[in-house]
C-alpha positions as CSV (number, residue, x, y, z in Angstrom):
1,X,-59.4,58.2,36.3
2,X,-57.7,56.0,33.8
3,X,-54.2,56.3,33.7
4,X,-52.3,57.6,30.6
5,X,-50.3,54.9,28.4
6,X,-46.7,56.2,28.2
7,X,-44.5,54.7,25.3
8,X,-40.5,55.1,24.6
9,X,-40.2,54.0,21.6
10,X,-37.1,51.2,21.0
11,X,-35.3,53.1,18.9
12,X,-34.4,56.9,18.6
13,X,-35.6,58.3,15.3
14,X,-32.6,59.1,14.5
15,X,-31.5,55.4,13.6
16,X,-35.0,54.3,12.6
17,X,-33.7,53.1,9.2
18,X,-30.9,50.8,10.9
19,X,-31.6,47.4,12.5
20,X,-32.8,47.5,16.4
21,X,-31.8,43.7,16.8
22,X,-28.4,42.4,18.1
23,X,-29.4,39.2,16.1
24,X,-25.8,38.6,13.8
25,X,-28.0,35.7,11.7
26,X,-28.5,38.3,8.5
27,X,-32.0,38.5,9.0
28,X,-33.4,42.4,8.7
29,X,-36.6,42.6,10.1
30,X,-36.8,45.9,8.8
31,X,-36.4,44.8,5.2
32,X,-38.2,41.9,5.5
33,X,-41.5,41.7,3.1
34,X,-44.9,40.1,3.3
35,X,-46.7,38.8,0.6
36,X,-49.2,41.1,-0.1
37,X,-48.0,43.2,-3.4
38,X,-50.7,46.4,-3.6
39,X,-51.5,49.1,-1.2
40,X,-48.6,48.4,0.5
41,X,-47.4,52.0,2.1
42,X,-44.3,50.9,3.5
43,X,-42.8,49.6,6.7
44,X,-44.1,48.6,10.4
45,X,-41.6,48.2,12.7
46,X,-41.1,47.5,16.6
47,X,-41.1,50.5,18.3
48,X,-42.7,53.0,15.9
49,X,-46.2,54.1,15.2
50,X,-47.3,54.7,11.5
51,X,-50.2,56.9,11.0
52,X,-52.3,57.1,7.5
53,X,-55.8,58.0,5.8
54,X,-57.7,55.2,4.9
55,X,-60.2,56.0,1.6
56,X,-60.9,54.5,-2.2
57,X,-57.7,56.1,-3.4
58,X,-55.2,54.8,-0.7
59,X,-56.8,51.8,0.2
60,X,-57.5,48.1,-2.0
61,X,-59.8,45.9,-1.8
62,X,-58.7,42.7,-0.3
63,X,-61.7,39.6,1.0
64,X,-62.9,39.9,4.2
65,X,-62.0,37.3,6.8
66,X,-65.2,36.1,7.9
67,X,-67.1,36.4,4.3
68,X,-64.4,36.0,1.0
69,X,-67.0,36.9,-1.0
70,X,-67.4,39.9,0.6
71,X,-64.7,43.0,0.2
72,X,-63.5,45.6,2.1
73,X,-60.8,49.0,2.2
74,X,-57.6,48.2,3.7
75,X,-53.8,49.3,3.0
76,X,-50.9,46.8,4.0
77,X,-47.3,47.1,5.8
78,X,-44.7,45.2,5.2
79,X,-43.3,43.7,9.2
80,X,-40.3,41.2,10.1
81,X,-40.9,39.3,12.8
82,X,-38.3,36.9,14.1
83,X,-38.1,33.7,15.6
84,X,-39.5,33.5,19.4
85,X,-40.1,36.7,20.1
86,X,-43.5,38.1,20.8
87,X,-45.1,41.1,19.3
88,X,-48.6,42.7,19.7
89,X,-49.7,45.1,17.2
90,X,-52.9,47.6,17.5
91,X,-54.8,49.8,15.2
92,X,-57.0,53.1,16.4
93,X,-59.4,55.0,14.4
94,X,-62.8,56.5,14.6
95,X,-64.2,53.8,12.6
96,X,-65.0,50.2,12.5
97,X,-61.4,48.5,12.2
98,X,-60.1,45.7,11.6
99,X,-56.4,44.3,11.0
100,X,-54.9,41.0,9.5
101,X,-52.3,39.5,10.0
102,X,-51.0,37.6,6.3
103,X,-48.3,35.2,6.4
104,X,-46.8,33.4,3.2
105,X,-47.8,29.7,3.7
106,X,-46.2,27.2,1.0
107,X,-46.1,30.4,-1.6
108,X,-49.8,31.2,-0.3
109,X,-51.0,34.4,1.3
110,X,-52.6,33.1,3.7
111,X,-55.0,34.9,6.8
112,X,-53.0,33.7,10.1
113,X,-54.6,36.4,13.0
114,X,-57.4,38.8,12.5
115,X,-59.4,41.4,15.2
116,X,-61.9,43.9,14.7
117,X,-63.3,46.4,16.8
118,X,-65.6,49.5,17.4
119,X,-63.6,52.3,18.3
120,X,-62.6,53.9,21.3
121,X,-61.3,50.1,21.8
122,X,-58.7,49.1,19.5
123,X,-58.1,45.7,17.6
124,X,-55.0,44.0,18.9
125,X,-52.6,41.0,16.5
126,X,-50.7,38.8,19.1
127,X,-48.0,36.4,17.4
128,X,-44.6,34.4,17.8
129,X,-43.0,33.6,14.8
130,X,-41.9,30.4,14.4
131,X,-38.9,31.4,12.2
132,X,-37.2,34.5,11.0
133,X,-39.9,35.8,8.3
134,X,-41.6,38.5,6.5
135,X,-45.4,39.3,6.9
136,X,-48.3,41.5,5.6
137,X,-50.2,43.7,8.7
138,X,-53.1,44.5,6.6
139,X,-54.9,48.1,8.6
140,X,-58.6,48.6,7.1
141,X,-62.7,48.5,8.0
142,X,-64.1,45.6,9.1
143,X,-67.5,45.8,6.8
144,X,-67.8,47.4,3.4
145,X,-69.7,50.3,4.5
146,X,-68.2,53.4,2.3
147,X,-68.4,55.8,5.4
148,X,-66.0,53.2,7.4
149,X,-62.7,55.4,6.2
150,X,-61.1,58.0,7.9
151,X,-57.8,58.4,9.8
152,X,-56.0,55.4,11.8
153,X,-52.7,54.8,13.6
154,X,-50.7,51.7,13.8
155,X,-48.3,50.2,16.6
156,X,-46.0,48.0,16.6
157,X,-44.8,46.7,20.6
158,X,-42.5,43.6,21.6
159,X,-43.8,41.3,24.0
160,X,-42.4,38.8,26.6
161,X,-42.6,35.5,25.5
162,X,-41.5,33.6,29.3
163,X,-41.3,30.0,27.9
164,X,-40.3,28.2,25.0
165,X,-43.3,26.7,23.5
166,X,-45.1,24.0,25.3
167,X,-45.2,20.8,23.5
168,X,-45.9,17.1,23.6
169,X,-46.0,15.8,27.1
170,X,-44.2,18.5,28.6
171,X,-45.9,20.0,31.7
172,X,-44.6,23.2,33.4
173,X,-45.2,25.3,36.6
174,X,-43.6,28.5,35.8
175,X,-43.5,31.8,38.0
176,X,-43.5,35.5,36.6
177,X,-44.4,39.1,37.0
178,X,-46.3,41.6,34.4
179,X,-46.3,45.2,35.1
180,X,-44.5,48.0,33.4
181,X,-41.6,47.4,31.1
182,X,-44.1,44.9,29.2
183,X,-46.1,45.4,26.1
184,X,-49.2,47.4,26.7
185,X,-52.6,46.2,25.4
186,X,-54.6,49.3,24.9
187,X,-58.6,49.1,25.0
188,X,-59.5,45.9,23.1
189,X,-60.9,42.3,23.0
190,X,-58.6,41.7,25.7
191,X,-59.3,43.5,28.0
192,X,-62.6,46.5,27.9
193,X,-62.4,48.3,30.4
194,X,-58.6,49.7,30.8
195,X,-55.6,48.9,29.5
196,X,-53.4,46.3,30.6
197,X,-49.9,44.4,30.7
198,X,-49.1,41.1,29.2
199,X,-46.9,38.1,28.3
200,X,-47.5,35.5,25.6
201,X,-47.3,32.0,25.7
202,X,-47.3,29.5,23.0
203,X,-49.2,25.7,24.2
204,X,-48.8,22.7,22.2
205,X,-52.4,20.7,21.8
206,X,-53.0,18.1,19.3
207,X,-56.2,17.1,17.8
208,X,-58.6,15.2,20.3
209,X,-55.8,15.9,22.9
210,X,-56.6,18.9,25.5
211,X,-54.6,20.4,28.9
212,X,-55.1,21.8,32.4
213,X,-53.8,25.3,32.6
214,X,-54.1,26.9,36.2
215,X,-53.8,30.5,36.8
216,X,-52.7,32.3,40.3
217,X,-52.2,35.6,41.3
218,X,-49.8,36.7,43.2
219,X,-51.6,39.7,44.6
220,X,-54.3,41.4,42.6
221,X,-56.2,39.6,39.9
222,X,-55.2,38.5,36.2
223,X,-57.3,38.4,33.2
224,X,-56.4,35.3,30.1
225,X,-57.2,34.9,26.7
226,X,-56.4,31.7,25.2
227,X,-56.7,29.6,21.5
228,X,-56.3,28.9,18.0
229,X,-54.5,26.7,17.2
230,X,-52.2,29.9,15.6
231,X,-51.9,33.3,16.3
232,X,-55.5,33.5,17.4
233,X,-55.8,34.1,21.3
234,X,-59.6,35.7,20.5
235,X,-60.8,32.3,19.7
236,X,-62.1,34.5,16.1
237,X,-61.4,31.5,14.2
238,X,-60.5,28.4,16.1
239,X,-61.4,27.4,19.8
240,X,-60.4,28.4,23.4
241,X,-61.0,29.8,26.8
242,X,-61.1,33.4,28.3
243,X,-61.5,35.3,32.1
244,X,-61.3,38.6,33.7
245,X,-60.8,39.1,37.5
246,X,-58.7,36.1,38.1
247,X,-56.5,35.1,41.4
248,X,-57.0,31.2,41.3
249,X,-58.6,29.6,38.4
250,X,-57.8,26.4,36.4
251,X,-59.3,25.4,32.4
252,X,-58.8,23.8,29.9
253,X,-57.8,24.3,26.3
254,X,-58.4,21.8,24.2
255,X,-58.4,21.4,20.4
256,X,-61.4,20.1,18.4
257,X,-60.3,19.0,15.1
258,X,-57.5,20.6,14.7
259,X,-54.2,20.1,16.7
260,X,-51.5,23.2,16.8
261,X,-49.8,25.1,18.8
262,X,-52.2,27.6,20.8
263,X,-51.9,31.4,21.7
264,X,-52.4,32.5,25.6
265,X,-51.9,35.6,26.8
266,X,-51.9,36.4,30.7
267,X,-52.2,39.6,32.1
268,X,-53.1,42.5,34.4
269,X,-56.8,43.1,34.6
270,X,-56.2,46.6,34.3
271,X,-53.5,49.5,34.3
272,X,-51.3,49.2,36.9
273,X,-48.3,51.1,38.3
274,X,-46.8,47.7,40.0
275,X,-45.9,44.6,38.7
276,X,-48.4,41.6,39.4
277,X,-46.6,38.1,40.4
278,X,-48.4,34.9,39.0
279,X,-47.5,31.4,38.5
280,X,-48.6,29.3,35.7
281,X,-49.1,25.5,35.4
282,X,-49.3,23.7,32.2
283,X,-50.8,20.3,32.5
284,X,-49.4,17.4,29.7
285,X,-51.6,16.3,27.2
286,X,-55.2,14.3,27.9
287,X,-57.6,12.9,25.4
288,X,-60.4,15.9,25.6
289,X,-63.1,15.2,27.7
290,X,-66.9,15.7,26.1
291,X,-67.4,19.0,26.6
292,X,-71.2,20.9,26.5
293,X,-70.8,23.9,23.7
294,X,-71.0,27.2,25.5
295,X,-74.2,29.5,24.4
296,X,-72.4,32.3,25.2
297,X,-70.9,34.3,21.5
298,X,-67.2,35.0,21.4
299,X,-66.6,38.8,22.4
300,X,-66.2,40.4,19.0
301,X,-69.3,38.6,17.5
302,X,-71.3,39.9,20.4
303,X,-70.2,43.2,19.4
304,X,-70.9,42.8,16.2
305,X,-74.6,42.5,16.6
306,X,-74.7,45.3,20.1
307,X,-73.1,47.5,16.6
308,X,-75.4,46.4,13.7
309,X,-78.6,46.7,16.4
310,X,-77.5,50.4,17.1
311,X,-76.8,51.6,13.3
């Protein structure tokens, strides 16, 4: 039987409007703003859970990610994130979701992560904000099918980041341990079958350039997501690598085109009541190898068409 997710949130309600952070720099990620300016119903913040009703007189329509020409319903929250510290945010509802993360990018709203999902799994947002900053978490559908509204919760969780981020011709051989006290990834891209721990780590790959990354478990096996280069560990929009049922495995994530720094997250293949010990080892920088396309469809496009072959 799957066991049950329990959350404490960071802060008591009773100080929900005061700042959670000891950080004395003057930044308030709780009055920090994003740049979206309509159907924005207030604030997301770590530690709470904001809950709403998404239809044609909450909701905007803002361009979908895949297809700007084509629109769909969301409703955005204003969320502060700060610099180097990791944060997963997830979206349930009954409906086809999707959520976006929108940074401000030389005075430009610009799409930075993005996840959609089929209920009961929920789309997940990992990020680590390279400074102190204000973004838009846009919650909506993820097609512009009328019937796609309904109710939805949002989470907001802090996540370990172990390392600084990876760069240049650094290489690193780092040991850890996930379990409980870390973020919790509910049902998702990440992971389908149960819920699951997990860190975040940030990787440094230049264009043309690519890196070993090898992956061993402690005890019971690890499951990975890895790419960009962003806040885009799906692969939804750039490239990467991904595995379940892990205990010794090495890739490699290279960029195409593109050079950045990468999003991987490691974690436990499934709920777990103990902590799972793992090392890590980050390889420098290597011109990319050529490299045969894989045939096989990243995990939200391929449940895309399972959902469009069943309507």
């Amino acid at each position: 039987m799957k066991a049950a997710l329990v959350w404490a949130p960071a802060c008591a309600l009773a100080v929900v409007a005061s700042a959670c952070s000891s950080d004395n720099s003057g930044f308030n990620p709780r009055t920090a703003r994003g740049p979206d300016a309509k159907c924005v119903q207030g604030e997301l913040a770590v530690g709470t859970t904001v809950t709403g009703d998404l239809s044609a007189a909450t909701a905007c329509l803002y361009p979908q990610a895949f297809d700007s020409a084509a629109t769909s319903l969301n409703v955005s929250y204003n969320f502060g994130g700060a610099k180097g510290k990791g944060y997963l945010i997830s979206m349930q509802s009954d409906f086809s979701e999707q959520l976006t993360l929108i940074g401000n990018v030389a005075g430009v709203a610009t799409t930075l992560a993005y996840a959609d999902y089929d209920e009961p799994n929920q789309a997940t947002l990992f990020f680590v904000p390279p400074a102190n900053t204000g973004y838009s978490i846009r919650a909506g559908t993820d097609d512009s099918s009328a019937a796609d509204t309904g109710a939805f919760t949002v989470r907001a969780q802090s996540c370990k980041v172990p390392l600084p981020a990876i760069a240049g011709s650094d290489s690193i051989t780092h040991t850890d341990a996930v379990g409980p006290g870390d973020c919790t990834v509910p049902e998702s891209d990440y992971e389908g079958n149960d819920s699951s721990f997990v860190h975040i780590y940030q990787i440094q790959v230049d264009a043309g350039e690519s890196r070993s990354i090898t992956l061993v478990a402690a005890d019971s096996s690890l499951a990975y997501d890895a790419g960009g280069p962003g806040f885009d560990p799906y692969e939804y929009f750039g490239n990467g690598a991904d595995d379940y049922d892990v205990t010794n495995e090495t890739f490699t994530l290279g960029a195409k085109t593109e050079g950045g720094l990468y999003t991987l997250i490691v974690g436990t293949t499934a709920y777990t009541d103990a902590s799972e010990g793992y090392t890590i080892t980050v390889g420098p920088e290597s011109l990319t190898p050529s490299r045969v396309p894989s045939a096989r469809p990243p995990r939200h496009l391929a449940a895309k068409m399972l959902r469009l072959h069943h309507r």
